[in-house]
C-alpha positions in Angstrom: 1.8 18.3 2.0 3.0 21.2 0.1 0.5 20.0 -2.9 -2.5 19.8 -0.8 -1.9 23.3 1.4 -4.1 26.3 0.6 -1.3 28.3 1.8 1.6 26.8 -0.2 1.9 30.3 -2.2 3.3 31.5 1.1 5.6 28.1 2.1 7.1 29.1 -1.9 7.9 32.2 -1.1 9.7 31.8 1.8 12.2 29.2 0.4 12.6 32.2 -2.2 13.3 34.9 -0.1 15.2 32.0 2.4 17.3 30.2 -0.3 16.8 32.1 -3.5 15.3 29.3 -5.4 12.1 28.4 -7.1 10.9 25.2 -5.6 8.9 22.7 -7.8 5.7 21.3 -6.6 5.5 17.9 -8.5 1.7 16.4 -9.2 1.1 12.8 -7.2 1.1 10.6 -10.4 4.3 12.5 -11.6 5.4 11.5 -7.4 4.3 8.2 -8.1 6.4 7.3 -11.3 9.4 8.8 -10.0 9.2 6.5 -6.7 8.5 3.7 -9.7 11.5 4.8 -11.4 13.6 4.8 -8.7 12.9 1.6 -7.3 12.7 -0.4 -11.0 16.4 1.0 -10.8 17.5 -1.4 -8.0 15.2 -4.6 -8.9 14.5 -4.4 -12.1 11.3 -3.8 -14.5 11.2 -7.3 -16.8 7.7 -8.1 -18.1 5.8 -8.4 -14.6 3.4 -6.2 -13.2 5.0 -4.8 -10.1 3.0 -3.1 -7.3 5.6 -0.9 -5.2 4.4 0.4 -2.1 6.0 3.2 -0.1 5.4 3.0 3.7 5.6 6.5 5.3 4.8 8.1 8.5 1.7 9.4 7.5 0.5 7.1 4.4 1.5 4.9 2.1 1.4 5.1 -1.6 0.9 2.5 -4.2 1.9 2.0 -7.6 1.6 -0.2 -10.4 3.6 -0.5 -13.3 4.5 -3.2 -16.0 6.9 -3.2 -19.1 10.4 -3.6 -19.9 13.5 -1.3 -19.1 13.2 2.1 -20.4 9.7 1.1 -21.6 8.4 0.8 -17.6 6.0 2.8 -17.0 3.1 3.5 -14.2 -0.5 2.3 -14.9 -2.3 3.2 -11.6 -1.8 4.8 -8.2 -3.2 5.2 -4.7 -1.9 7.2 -1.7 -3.9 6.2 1.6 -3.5 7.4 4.9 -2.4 4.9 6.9 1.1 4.8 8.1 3.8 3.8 10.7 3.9 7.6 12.6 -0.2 7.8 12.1 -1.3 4.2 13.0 1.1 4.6 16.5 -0.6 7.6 17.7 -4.2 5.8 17.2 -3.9 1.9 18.4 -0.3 1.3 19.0 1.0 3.4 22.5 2.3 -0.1 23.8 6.1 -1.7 23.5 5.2 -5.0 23.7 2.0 -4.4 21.5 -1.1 -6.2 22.7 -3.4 -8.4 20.1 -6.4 -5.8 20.2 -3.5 -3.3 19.2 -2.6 -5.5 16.0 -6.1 -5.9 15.2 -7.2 -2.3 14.8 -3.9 -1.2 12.7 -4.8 -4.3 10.7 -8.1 -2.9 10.4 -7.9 0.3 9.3 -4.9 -1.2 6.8 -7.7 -3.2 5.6 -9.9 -0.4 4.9 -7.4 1.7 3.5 -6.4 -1.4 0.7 -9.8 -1.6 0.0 -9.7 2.4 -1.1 -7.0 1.1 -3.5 -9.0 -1.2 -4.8 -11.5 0.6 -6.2 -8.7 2.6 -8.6 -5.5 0.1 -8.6 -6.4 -3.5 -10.4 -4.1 -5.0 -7.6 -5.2 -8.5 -8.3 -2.9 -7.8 -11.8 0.0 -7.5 -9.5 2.1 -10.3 -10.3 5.9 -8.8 -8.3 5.5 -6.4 -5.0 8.1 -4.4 -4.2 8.5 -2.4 -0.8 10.6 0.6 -0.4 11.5 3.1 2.6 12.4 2.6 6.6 9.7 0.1 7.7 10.8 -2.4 4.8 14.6 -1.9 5.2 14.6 -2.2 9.1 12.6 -5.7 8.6 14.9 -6.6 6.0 17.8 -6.3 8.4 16.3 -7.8 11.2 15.3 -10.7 9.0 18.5 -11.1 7.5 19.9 -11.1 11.5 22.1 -8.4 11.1 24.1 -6.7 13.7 24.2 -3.2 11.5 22.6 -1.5 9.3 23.7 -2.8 6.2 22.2 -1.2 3.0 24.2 -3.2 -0.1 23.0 -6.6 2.2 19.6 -5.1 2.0 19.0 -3.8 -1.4 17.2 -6.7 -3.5 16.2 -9.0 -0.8 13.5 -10.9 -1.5 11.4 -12.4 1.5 9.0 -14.7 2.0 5.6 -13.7 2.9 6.0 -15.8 6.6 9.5 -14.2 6.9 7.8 -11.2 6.9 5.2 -12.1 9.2 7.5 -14.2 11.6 9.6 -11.1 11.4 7.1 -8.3 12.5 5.5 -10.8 15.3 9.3 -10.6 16.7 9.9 -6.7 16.4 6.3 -6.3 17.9 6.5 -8.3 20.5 9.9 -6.7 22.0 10.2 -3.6 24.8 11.6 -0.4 23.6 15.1 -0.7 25.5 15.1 -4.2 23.4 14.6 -2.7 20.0 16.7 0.7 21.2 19.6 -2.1 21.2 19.5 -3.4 18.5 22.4 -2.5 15.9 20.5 -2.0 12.7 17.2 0.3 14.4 17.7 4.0 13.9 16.7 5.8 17.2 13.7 7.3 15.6 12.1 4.3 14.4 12.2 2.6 17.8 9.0 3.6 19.1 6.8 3.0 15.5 8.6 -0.2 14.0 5.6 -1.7 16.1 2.8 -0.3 14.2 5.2 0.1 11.2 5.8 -3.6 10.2 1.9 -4.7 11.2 1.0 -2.6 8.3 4.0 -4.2 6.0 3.0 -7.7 7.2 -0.4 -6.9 6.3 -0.5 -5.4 2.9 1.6 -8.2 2.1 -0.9 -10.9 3.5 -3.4 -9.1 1.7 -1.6 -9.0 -1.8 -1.6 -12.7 -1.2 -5.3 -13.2 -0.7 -5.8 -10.8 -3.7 -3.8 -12.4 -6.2 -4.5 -15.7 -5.5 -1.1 -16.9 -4.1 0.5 -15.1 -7.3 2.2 -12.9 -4.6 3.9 -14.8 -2.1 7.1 -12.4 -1.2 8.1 -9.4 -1.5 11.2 -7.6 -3.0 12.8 -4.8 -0.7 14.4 -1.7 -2.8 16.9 0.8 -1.0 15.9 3.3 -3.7 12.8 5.7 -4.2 11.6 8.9 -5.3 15.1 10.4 -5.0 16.7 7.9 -7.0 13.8 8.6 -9.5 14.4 12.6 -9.5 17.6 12.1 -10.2 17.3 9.6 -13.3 14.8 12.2 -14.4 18.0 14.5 -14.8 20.1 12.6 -17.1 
């Protein structure tokens, strides 16, 4: 947000006057290969091309990378605007969700990969890897745990019908019903709905892209902060 503001000279220096330091305003491919970086650091780089995608409130980034270890490095990204906080407001106001609710956050997730398309060679994609809330609190509910549980998370790879059996079961619950779960964090409860229909459905279509290459999809614990601070050593 800070990148894109015409006003960010006036955001900078107020966290200098506030707190006395410069803050750095990073460019979106350096954002993009530091979320790489971090999340290579929990599953690995090997010799695939790995898409990792980053579900956020307001959009959700995507980046491919291929190589080996230290020789990892980012080929292409994407940030789209479609995300859990965003989608909610538009299509999903319901807990249960109704079908025509799923269908239009499907639809505008279709549109959105399609955008992608046209600048990241997804069908090259031959690992996916999902970081941040949406993809952790599926993880856990998938699993069937009764906390949050972040080593038990970290590295689980699930199946593409795991993760669709698994959003069909979050979406079709109230909000006391997901408020009691053990493993949802109070601010998730009201946009896991929208959230995981997006997940489900980047997934599905990363299947139909690459031809059944990508049939699962590895969830990392680590991101862009993890990727800062390997930037530092």
């Amino acid at each position: 947000a800070t990148r894109d503001a015409g006003n960010r000279k006036v955001f900078m220096e107020g966290i200098q006057q506030i707190l006395g330091i410069e803050p750095e305003v990073i460019s979106g491919t350096e954002e993009s290969s530091l979320s790489f970086a971090g999340a290579m650091r929990a599953v690995g780089a090997g010799d695939k091309n790995t898409l990792v995608f980053d579900l956020g409130g307001g959009s959700t980034e995507f980046v491919l990378g291929g190589g080996r270890g230290a020789e990892a490095k980012v080929i292409s990204s994407r940030s789209v605007n479609v995300g859990r906080v965003r989608l909610t407001e538009r299509h999903m106001v319901s807990a249960p969700v109704t079908d025509e609710q799923v269908r239009r956050v499907e639809a505008d997730t279709d549109a959105a990969i399609e955008t992608v398309v046209s600048s990241v060679p997804l069908s090259t994609a031959t690992r996916a890897v999902a970081v941040a809330g949406t993809a952790t609190t599926l993880a856990a509910a998938a699993l069937g745990l009764e906390t949050y549980d972040s080593e038990a998370i970290n590295g689980t790879s699930l199946s593409l019908e795991t993760v669709q059996r698994t959003a069909q079961m979050l979406r079709s619950m109230t909000r006391q019903e997901r408020a009691e779960l053990g493993y949802m964090h109070p601010g998730r409860v009201d946009v896991i709905g929208a959230g995981v229909t997006i997940y489900a459905r980047i997934l599905t279509r990363l299947n139909e892209i690459t031809d059944g290459v990508i049939n699962s999809v590895t969830v990392s614990e680590h991101d862009i902060l993890d990727g800062i601070a390997l930037s530092q050593l």
